[in-house]
C-alpha positions as CSV (number, residue, x, y, z in Angstrom):
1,X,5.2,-1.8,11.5
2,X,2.0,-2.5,9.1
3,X,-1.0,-5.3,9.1
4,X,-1.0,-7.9,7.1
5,X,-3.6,-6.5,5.3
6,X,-1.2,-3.5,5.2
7,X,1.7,-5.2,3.8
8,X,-0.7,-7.2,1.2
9,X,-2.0,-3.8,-0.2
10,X,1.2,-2.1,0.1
11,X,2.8,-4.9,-2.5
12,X,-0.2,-4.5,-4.5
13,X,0.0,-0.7,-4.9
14,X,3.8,-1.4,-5.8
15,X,2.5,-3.6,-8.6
16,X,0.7,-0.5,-9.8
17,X,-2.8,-1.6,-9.2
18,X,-5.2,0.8,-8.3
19,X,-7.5,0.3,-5.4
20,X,-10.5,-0.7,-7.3
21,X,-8.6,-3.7,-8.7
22,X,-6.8,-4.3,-5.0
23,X,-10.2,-4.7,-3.8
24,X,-11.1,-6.9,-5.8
25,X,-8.3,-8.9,-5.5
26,X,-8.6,-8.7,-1.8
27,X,-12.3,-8.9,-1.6
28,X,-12.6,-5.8,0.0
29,X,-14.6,-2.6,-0.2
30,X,-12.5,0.7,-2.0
31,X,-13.1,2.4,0.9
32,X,-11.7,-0.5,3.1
33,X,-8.5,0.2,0.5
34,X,-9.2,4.2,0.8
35,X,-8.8,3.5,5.0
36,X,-6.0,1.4,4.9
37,X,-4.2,4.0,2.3
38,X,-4.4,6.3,4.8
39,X,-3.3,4.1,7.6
40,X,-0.1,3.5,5.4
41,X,0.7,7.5,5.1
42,X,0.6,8.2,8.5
43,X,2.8,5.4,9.1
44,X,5.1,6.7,7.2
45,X,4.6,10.2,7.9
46,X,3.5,11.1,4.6
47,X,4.1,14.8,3.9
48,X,1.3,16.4,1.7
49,X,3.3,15.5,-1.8
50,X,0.4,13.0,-3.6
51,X,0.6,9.8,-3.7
52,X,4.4,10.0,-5.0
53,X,5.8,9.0,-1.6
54,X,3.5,6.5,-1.1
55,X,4.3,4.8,-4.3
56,X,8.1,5.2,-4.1
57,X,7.7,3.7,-0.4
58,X,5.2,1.0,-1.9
59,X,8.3,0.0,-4.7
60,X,10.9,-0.2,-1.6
61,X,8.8,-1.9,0.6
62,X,8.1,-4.4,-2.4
63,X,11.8,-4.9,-3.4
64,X,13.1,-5.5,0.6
65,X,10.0,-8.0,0.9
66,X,11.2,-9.9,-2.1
67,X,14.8,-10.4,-0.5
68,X,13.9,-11.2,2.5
69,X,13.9,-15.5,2.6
């Protein structure tokens, strides 16, 4: 379903980072993190409710990644 790149920034938003400090981790552009954001909602058919869903999404995705082995 997402990118690599995808599933790296969605585990960092889980973390709580914002997308300054994502791309710097990732040694990226913000607005290479502001594209891929936006990438991310419309996979998951994020209704117009902030960035709420895609944090709460960000947390699940985090926790099911850490159980899979």
């Amino acid at each position: 379903m997402f990118t690599k790149r995808e599933h790296q920034i969605l585990l960092l938003i889980a973390k709580g980072y914002n997308s300054s400090v994502i791309g710097e981790k990732l040694f990226i552009s913000t607005e290479t993190i502001r594209k891929h954001r936006t990438n991310i909602s419309k996979k998951i058919r994020r209704l117009e409710t902030g960035d709420l869903k895609l944090n709460v999404f960000a947390i699940r995705y985090a926790i099911a990644a850490e159980d899979t082995p």
